[in-house]
N, C-alpha and C positions, 0 to 999 in steps of 0.2 A: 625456779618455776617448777610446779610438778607437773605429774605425769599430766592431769586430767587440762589442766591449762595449755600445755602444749597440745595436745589433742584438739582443744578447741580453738585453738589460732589455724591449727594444717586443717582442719576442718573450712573454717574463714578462708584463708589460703585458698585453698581447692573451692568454694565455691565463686570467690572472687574470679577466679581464672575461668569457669564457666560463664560466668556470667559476662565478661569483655569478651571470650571467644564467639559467643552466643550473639552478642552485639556489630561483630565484625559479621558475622554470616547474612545477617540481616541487612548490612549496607550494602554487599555484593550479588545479594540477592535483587538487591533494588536496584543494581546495574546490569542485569543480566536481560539479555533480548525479552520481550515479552509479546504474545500472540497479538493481534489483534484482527479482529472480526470484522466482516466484509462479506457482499454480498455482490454476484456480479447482474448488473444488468441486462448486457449487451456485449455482444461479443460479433466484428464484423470485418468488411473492407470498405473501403472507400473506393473507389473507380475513377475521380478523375486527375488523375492521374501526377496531381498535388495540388493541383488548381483550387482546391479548397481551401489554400494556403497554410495549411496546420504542421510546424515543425515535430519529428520525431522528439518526443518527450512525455508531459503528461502536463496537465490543466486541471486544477484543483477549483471545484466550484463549490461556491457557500452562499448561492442565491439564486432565485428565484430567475432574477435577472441576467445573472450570467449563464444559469444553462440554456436558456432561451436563445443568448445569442451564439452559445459551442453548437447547438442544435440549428440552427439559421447556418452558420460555418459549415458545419459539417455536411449538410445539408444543399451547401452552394450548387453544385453540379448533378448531383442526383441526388435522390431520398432516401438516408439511411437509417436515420433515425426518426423515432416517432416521438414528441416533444411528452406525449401522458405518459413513458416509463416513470418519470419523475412526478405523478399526481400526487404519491399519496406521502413521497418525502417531505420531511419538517427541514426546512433548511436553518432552522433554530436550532436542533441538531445534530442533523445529517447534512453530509456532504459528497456529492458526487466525483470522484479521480476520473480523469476520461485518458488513459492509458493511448499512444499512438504512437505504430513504430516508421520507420522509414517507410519511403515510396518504395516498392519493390517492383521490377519488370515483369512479373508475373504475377496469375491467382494461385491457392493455394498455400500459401503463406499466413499463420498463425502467431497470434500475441496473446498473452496474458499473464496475468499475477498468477504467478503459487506458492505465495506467502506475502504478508506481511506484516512487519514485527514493529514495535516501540524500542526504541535504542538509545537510552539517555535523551536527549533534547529532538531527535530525528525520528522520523519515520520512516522505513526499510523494506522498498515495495521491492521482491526478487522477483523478475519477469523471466517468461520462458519466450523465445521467439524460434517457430520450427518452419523450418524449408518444405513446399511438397513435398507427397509421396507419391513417386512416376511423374505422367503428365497433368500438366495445367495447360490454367486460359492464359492465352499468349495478350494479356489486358493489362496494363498499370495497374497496382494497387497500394491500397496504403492501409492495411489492419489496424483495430483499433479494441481496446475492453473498456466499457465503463462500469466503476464499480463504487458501492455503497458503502462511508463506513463513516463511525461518528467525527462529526463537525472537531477536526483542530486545527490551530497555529504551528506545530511543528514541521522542522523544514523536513522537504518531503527528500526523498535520497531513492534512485532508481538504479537497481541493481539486473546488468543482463547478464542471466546464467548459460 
């Protein structure tokens, strides 16, 4: 083989190996966390003191029909929510998360998302949940975020920081 032939195999060679390393990058790129966009509605407590009966966790609505009735729940004992934050959502598609932490003995107690990410087949909400600062109302309460972001199927996965 001469010179100029072996030159163009290590040539082939080396761009062969770019091109599978370049191919790998791209699949792990596509397994890597990715932002996802959200918008928050509402940000509150609840006061009766769980008698609303809504378990700490979070409730993914993709209708019409369903926030009518998380907004009736929510709703049960006093009025927290006002049903028009949701007028001008397309539940075709958007979808509302309505974020809710435990009942707590006290006010001043804080929830919400400060991220969340696409993770392979999962959704990746990281919640913040902050204790007073000083005194509070000595009231039940049960914090809550609802937040906007497009309409999926993927299981949801709640992360407390």
């Amino acid at each position: 083989m001469d010179m100029k032939t072996q030159g163009h195999i290590i040539i082939l060679f080396l761009a062969m190996s770019l091109l599978s390393l370049n191919s790998c990058r791209t699949v792990q790129e596509a397994d890597l966390p990715q932002d996802v966009n959200y918008e928050t509605l509402k940000t509150g407590a609840m006061y009766g003191g769980g008698e609303e009966g809504l378990e700490a966790g979070f409730i993914a609505v993709r209708s019409r029909e369903d926030w009518e009735n998380l907004v009736k729940q929510m709703n049960k004992i006093n009025e927290h929510v006002d049903i028009s934050i949701a007028d001008d959502i397309d539940f075709e598609q958007d979808m509302i998360i309505a974020l809710i932490d435990q009942v707590r003995g006290s006010g001043g107690y804080t929830f919400s998302a400060e991220s969340i990410t696409r993770e392979g087949d999962q959704l990746s909400i990281r919640l913040l949940s902050k204790a007073p600062d000083g005194s509070s109302t000595s009231v039940m309460t049960q914090p809550y975020e609802l937040i906007k972001t497009r309409k999926t199927d993927l299981t949801i996965v709640l992360i407390l920081q």
